[in-house]
C-alpha positions as CSV (number, residue, x, y, z in Angstrom):
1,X,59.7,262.9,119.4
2,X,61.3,264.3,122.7
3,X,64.6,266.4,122.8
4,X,67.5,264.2,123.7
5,X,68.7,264.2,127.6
6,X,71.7,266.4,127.0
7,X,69.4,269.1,124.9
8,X,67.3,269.3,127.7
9,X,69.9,269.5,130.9
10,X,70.5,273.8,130.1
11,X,69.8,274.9,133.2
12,X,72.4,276.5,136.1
13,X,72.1,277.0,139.6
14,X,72.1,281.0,138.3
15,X,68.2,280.5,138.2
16,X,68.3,280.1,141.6
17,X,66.9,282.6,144.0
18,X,68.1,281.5,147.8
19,X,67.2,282.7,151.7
20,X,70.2,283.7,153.7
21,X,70.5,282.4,156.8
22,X,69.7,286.0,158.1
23,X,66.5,286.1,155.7
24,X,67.6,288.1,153.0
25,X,66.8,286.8,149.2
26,X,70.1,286.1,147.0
27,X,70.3,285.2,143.3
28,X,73.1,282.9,142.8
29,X,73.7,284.5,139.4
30,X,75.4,287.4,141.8
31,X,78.2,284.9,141.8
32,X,78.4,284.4,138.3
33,X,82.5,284.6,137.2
34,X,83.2,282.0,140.2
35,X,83.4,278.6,140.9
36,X,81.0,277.7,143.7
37,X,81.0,275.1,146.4
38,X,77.7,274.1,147.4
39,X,77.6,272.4,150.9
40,X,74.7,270.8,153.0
41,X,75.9,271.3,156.7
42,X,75.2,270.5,159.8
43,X,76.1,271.3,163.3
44,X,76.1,268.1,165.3
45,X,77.6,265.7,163.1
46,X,80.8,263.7,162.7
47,X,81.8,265.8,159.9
48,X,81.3,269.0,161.8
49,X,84.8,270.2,162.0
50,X,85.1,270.4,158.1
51,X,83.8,273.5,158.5
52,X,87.1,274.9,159.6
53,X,88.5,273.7,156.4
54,X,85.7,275.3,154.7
55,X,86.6,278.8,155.7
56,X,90.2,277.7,155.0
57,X,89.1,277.3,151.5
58,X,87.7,280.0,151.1
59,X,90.1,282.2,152.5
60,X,92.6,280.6,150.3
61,X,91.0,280.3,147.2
62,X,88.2,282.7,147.4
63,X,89.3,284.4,144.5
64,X,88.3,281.8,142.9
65,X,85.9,279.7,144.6
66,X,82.9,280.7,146.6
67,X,81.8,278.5,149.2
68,X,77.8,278.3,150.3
69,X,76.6,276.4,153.2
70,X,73.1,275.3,153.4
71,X,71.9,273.8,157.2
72,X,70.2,270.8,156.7
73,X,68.5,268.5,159.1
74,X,67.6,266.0,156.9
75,X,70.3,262.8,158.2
76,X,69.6,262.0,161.9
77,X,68.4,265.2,163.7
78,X,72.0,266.7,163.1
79,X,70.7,270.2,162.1
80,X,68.4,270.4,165.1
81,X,68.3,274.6,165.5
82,X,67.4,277.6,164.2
83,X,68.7,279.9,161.6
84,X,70.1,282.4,164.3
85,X,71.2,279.2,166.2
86,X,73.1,278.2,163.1
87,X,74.7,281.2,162.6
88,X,75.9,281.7,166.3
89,X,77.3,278.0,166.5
90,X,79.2,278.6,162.8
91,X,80.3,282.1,164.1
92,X,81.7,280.9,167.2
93,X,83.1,277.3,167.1
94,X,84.4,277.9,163.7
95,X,84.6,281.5,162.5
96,X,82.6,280.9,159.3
97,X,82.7,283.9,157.0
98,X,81.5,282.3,153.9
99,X,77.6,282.7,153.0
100,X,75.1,280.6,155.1
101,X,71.9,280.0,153.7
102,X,68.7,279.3,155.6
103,X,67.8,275.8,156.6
104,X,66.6,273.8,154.1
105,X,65.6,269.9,153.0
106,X,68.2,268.6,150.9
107,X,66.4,265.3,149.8
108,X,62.9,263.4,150.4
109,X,59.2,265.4,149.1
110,X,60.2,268.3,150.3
111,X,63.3,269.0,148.8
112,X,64.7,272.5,148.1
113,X,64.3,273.8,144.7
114,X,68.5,274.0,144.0
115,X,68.6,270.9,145.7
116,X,66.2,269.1,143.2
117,X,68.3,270.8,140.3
118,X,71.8,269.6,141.3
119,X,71.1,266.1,142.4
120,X,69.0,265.6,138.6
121,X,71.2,264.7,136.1
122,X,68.3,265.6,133.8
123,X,68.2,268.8,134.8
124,X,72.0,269.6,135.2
125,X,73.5,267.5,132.6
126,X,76.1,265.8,135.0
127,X,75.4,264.7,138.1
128,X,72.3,262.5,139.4
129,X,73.5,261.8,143.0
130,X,71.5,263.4,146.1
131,X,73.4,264.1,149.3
132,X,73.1,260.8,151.1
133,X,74.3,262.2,154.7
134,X,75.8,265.8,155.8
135,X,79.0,267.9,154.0
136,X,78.1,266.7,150.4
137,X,79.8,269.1,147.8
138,X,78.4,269.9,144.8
139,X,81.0,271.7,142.8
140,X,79.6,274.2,140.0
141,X,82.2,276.3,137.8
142,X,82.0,279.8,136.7
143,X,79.0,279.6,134.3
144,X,76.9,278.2,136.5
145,X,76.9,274.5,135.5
146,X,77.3,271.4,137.9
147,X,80.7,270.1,137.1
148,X,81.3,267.2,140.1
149,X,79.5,265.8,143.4
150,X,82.0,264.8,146.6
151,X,80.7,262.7,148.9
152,X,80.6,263.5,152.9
153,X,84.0,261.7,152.9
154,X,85.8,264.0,150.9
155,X,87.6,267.1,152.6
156,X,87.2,270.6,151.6
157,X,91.1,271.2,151.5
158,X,91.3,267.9,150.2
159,X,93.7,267.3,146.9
160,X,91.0,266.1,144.6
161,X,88.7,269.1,145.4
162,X,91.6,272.0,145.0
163,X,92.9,270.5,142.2
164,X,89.5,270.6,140.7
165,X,88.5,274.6,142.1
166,X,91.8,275.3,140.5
167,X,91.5,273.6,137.0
């Protein structure tokens, strides 16, 4: 007899070892005691410009929220560069200062690791969707667990997200 579902989804993104975009390894348990706001980005898409309100957020609420970006080119050849390109064009169009990640899949075979963990709601006990184009949010609260997905549509300064870093 198997454990039930909700026995076996224990896990948290804290088990997580991630690149940087500048090549250094990072446990995410290093921001354990925080919210987190996991982001797949991209630098030539329609939703682009949401990473201004990104570093709004977490300039505003980054006592309480940390927001990670992770460059994706899995939706139309939108994340066309390379890690230093990445960094530049954040750096320069949009004066990210939150933590960029390497380039990674976010969805298909070869999908990253924390990207196969927060899009299984058999692994994370609450959310089963995948990103299905650029700027999903994966919202994860201070222990580590997957608490909400937003869609693309969804701003970062948006109501409904705050409201929810702030709860």
């Amino acid at each position: 007899m198997s454990a039930p579902e909700t026995a076996a989804a224990t896990g948290s993104v804290y088990e997580y070892t991630v690149k940087t975009i500048d090549g250094q390894e990072v446990k995410l348990s290093q921001f354990q005691g925080k919210k987190l706001l996991i982001v797949n980005v991209a630098s030539e898409c329609g939703y682009t410009p949401q990473y201004k309100e990104l570093e709004e957020l977490s300039k505003k609420h980054g006592d309480r929220v940390a927001v990670l970006g992770f460059p994706a080119n899995n939706f139309g050849g939108q994340e066309p560069g390379t890690d230093a390109q990445i960094a530049t064009f954040c750096e320069k169009n949009y004066g990210v200062s939150f933590p960029m990640f390497a380039k990674v899949s976010v969805t298909g075979d070869d999908t990253a690791p924390l990207y196969r963990f927060l899009a299984d709601k058999s692994k994370n006990g609450t959310v089963g969707d995948a990103p299905n184009w650029n700027f999903c949010k994966y919202l994860v609260d201070e222990q580590g667990h997957v608490v909400g997905f937003y869609p693309s549509k969804v701003k970062p300064m948006s109501d409904e997200l705050v409201a929810a870093i702030l709860k």
